[in-house]
C-alpha positions in Angstrom: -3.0 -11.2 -3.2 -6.5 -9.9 -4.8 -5.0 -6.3 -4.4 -1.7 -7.1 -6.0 -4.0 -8.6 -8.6 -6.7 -5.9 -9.2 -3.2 -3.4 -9.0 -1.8 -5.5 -12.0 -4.9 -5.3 -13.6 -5.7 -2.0 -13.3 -2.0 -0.5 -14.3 -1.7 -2.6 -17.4 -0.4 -0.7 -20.3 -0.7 2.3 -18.4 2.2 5.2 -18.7 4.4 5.1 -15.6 4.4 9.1 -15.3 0.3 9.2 -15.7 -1.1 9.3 -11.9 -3.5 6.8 -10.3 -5.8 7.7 -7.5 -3.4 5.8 -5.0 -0.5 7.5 -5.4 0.9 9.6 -3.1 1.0 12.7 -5.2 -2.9 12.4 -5.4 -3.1 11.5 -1.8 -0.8 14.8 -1.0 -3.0 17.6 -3.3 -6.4 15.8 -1.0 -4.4 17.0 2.3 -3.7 20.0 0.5 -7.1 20.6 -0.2 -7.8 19.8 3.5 -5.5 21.7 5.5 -6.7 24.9 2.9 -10.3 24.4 4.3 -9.6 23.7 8.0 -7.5 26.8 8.1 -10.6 28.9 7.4 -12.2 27.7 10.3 -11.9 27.8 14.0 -11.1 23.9 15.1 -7.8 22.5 13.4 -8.6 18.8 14.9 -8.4 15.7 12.0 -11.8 14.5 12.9 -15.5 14.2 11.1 -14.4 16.7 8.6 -11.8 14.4 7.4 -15.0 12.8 5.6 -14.9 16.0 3.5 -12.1 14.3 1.3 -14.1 12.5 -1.2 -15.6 15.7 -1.8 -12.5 17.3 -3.4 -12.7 14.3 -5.8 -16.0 14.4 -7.3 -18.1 17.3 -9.7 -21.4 18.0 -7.3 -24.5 17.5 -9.0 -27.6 18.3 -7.7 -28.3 14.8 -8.5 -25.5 13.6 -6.2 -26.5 16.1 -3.5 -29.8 14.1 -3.3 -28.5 11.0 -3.7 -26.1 11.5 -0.5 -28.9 13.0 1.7 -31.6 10.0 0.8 -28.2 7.1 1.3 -28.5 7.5 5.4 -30.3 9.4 8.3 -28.5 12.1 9.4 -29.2 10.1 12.9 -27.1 7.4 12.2 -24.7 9.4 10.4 -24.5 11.3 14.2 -23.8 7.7 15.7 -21.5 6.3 13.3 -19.3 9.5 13.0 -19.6 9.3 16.9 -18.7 6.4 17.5 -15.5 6.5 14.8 -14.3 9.5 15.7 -15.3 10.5 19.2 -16.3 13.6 21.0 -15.0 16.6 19.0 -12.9 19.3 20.4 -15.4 22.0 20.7 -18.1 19.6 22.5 -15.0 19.0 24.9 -14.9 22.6 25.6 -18.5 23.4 25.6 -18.7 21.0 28.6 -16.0 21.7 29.9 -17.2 25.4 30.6 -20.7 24.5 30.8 -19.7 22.1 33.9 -21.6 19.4 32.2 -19.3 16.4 32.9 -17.0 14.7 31.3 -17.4 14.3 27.2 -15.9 10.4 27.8 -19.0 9.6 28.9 -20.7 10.7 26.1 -23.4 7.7 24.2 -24.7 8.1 21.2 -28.5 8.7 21.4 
């Protein structure tokens, strides 16, 4: 109910034809914006990258920049993008060819 509340709240008075961030037309042009950077590169999996979203919806400042690399350690970024998403595709392959075992068992250090 504190959703449907802070939804009311939020979408008083406002234009039905003006978009808010949760619609899907919003949610479609992010995707868009995706699937336009993951085709430049080699991997096409929905993984860590997807963190790159937020990105589309925000000027970078330089400001922001430093505010982002002082938030967390890129350590525990490693372990919590790890641990959310898993072994990505190319570490699969690289062990898979490099006959270094299998990527399941894989801990974060």
């Amino acid at each position: 109910m504190e959703l449907v509340r802070y939804l009311r709240t939020e979408g008083h008075g406002r234009p039905p034809e003006k978009a808010l961030l949760g619609t899907s037309d919003v949610i479609e042009s992010l995707f868009g914006k995706y699937k336009q950077f993951s085709e430049r590169g080699p991997l096409r999996e929905l993984g860590a990258s997807l963190l790159l979203l937020p990105l589309a919806t925000v000027q970078l400042t330089t400001d922001l920049v430093r505010e982002a690399l002082t938030a967390m350690r890129v350590k525990t970024f490693e372990i919590l993008r790890r641990l959310t998403f898993g072994v990505s595709s190319l570490s699969r392959r690289r062990l898979a060819f490099a006959g270094g075992g299998n990527p399941d068992d894989i801990k974060p250090s």
